[in-house]
Legacy VTK file of the C-alpha trace (Angstrom):
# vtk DataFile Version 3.0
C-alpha trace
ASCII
DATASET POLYDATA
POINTS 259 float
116.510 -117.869 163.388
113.448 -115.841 162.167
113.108 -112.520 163.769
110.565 -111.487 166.464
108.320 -110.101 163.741
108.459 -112.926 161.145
107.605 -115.372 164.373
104.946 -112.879 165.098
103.502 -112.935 162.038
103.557 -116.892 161.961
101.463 -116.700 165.118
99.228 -114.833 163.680
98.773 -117.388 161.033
98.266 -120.280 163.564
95.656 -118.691 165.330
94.115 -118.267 162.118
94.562 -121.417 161.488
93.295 -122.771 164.846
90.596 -120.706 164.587
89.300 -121.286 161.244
89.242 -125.376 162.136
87.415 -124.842 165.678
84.746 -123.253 163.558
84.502 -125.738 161.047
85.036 -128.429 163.069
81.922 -130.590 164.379
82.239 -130.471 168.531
82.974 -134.437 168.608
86.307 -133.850 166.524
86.503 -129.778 167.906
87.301 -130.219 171.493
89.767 -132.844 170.846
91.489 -131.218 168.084
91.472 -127.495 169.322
92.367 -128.816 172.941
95.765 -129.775 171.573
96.293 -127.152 169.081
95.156 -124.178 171.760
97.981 -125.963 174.144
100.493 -125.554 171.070
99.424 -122.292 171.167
99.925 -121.168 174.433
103.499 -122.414 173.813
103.829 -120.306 170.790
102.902 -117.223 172.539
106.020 -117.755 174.959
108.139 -118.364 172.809
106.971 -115.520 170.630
107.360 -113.240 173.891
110.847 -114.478 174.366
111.603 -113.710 170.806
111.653 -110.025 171.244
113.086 -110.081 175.246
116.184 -111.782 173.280
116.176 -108.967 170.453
119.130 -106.664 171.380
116.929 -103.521 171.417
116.057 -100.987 174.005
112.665 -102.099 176.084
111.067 -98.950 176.019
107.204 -98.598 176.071
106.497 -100.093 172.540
108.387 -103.305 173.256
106.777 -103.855 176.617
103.425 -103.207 175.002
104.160 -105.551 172.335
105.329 -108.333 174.783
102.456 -107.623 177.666
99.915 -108.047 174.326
101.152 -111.507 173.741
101.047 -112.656 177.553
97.612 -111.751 177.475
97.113 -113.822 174.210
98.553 -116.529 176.145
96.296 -116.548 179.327
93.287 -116.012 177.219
94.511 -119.027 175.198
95.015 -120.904 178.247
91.501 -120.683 179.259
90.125 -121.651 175.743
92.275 -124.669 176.534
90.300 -125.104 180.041
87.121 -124.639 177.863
88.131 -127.062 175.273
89.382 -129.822 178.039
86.219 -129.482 179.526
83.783 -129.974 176.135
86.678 -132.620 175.916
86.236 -134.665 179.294
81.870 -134.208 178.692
82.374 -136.432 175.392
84.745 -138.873 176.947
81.947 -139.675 179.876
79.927 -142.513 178.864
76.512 -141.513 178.511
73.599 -143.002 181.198
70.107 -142.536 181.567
70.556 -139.501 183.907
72.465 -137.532 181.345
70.534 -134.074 181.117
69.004 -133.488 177.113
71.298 -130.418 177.424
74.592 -131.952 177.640
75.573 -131.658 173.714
74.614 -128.342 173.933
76.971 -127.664 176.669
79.903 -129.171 174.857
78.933 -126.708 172.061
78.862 -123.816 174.385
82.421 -124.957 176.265
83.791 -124.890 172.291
82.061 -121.279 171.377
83.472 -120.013 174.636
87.084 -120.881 173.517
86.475 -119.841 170.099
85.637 -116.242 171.880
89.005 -116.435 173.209
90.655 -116.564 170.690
88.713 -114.731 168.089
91.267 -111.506 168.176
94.259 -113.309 168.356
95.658 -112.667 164.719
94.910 -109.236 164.955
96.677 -108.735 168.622
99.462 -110.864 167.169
99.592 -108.562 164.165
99.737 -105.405 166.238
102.797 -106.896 168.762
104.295 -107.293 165.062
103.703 -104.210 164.093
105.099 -102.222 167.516
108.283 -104.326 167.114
108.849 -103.521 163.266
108.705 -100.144 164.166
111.015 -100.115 166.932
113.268 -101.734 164.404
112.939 -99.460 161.678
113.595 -96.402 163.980
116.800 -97.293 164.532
117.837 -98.425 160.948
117.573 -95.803 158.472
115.047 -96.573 155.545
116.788 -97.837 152.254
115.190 -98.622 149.171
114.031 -102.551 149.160
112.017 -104.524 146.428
109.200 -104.480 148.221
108.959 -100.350 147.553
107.400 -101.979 144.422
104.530 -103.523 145.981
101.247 -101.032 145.499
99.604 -99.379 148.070
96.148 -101.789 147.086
99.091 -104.914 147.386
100.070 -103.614 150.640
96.725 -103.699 152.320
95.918 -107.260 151.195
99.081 -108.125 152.904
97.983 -106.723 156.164
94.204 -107.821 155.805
95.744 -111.233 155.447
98.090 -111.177 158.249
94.930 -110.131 160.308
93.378 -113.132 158.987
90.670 -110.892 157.439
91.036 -112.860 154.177
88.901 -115.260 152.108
88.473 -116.311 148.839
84.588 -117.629 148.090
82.304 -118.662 144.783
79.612 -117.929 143.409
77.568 -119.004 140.346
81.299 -119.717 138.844
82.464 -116.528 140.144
85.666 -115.800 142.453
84.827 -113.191 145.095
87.025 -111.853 148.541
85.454 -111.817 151.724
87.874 -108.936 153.508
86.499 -107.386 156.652
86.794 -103.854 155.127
85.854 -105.054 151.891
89.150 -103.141 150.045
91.204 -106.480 148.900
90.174 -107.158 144.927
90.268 -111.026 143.793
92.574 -109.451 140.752
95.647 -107.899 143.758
95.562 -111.124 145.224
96.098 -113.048 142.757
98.831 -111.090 141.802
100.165 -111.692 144.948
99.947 -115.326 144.673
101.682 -115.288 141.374
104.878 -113.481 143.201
104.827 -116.231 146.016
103.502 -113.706 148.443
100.418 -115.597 149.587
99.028 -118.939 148.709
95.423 -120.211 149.074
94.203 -123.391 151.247
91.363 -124.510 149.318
88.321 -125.281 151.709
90.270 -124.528 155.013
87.536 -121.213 156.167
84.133 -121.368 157.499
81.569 -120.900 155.357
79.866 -117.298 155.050
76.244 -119.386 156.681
75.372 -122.452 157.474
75.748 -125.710 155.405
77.148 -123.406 153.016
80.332 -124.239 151.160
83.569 -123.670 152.851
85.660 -120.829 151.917
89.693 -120.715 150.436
91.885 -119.160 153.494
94.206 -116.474 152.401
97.592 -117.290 153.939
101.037 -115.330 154.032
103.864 -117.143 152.544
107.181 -117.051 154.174
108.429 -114.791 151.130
105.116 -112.639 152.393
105.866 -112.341 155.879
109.298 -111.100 154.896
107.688 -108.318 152.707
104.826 -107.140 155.143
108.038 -106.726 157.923
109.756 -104.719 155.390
106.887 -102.404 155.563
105.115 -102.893 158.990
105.713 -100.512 161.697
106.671 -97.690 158.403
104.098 -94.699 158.443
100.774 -94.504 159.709
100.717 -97.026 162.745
97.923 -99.826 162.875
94.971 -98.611 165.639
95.864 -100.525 168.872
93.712 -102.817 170.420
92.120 -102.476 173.682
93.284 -105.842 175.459
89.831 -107.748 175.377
88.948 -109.418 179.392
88.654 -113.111 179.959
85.424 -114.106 179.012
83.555 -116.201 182.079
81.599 -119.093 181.723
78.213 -116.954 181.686
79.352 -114.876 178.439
77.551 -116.329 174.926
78.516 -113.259 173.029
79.393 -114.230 168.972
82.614 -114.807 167.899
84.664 -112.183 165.523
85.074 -114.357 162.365
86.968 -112.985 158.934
84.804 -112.290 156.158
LINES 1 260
259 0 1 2 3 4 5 6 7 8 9 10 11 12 13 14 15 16 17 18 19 20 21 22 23 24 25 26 27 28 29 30 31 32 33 34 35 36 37 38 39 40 41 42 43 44 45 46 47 48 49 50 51 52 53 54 55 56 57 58 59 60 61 62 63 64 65 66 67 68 69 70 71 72 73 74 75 76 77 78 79 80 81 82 83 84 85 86 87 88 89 90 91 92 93 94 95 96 97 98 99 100 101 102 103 104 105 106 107 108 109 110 111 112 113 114 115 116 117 118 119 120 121 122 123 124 125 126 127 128 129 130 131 132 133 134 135 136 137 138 139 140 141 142 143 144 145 146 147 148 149 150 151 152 153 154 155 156 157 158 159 160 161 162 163 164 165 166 167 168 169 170 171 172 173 174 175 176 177 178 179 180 181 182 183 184 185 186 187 188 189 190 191 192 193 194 195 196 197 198 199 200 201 202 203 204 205 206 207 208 209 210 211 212 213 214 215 216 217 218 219 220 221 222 223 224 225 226 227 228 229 230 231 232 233 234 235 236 237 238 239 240 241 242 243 244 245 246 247 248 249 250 251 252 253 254 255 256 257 258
């Protein structure tokens, strides 16, 4: 049974996931696809919150932070999924004469409302993870592990990844990392790859504009997730999140995407 943080962590990676595909996606194949996987997710956010109630550990403030964070992933997930069942149930209607000219684009804004939803997910996912890591390490005393080998430049593309801040792209033959704080160097992660602590989807991102090329998605392994819990929650903590509000139907703000 992987522990809370290691499920954590996964979550993070399937919101990633779900999020990178929903972008990619065209809205015919989108709402369909991302109405099931947002429902999978909702599911996973649960289960991830009964994870750590079933940890025997003391629920102080930190835990119930950590678990209230992931309810509020779910609820926000469950209204992508009304968003998403809705773009869904538009294309399903047969078309007829009355049909307004703007109905596509309302399909399109259903699917960038849910997208908006879940844009933050990995990162509130990683900072659940990183509350319950440090509950657990306060109570075990710190011993020497392998991963006290890793650097402190290794370390950070660990996190960036888990936050699903990482990308690989090219250019004129070139390798370059799209990182949202630009720190994570082509050269640490593939170092990282060669020690089975991330792998690469080829062609799984969004591209960085329009019609552009797709980018390579940065992924923990499981070997990965095992080393960033053996150093989350250690030292300086990550900056919380303020718990973002359910977005209404009126709201056409941009969605956060990893660069």
């Amino acid at each position: 049974m992987p522990s809370p943080v290691v499920r954590l962590l996964a979550l993070a990676d399937q919101f990633t996931q779900h999020n990178d595909q929903l972008a990619r996606l065209r809205p015919a194949y989108g709402a369909t696809w991302g109405h099931a996987s947002a429902q999978v997710l909702v599911s996973a956010c649960l289960d991830a919150v009964q994870a750590i109630v079933d940890r025997p550990m003391y629920a102080g403030v930190t835990l119930t932070e950590a678990t209230v964070r992931i309810k509020q992933l779910a609820v926000l997930t469950g209204q992508a999924v009304r968003h998403l069942a809705e773009a869904k149930e538009q294309l399903g209607a047969p078309a007829s004469p009355s049909d307004p000219p703007s109905r596509g684009g309302e399909v399109a804004h259903q699917i960038q409302l849910a997208r908006e939803l879940t844009a933050l997910a990995p990162a509130m996912a990683l900072e659940s993870a990183s509350a319950v890591a440090s509950e657990i390490h306060r109570r075990r005393p710190a011993t020497a592990t392998e991963n006290d080998a890793l650097t402190p430049a290794e370390r950070a593309a660990l996190h960036a990844t888990a936050r699903g801040h990482v990308v690989i792209g090219r250019r004129e033959g070139r390798e370059y990392v799209h990182s949202r704080d630009s720190s994570v160097h082509i050269d640490t992660l593939r170092a990282l790859e060669h020690a089975g602590l991330v792998a690469v989807d080829p062609g799984s991102a969004p591209p960085a504009f329009d019609g552009g090329p797709p980018h390579d998605r940065v992924r923990l392994t499981l070997s990965g997730a095992m080393a960033v819990t053996a150093f989350l929650g250690r030292g300086p903590r990550t900056p919380p999140l303020s718990a973002p509000r359910a977005l209404g139907a009126h709201t056409t703000a941009a969605p956060a995407r990893a660069r």
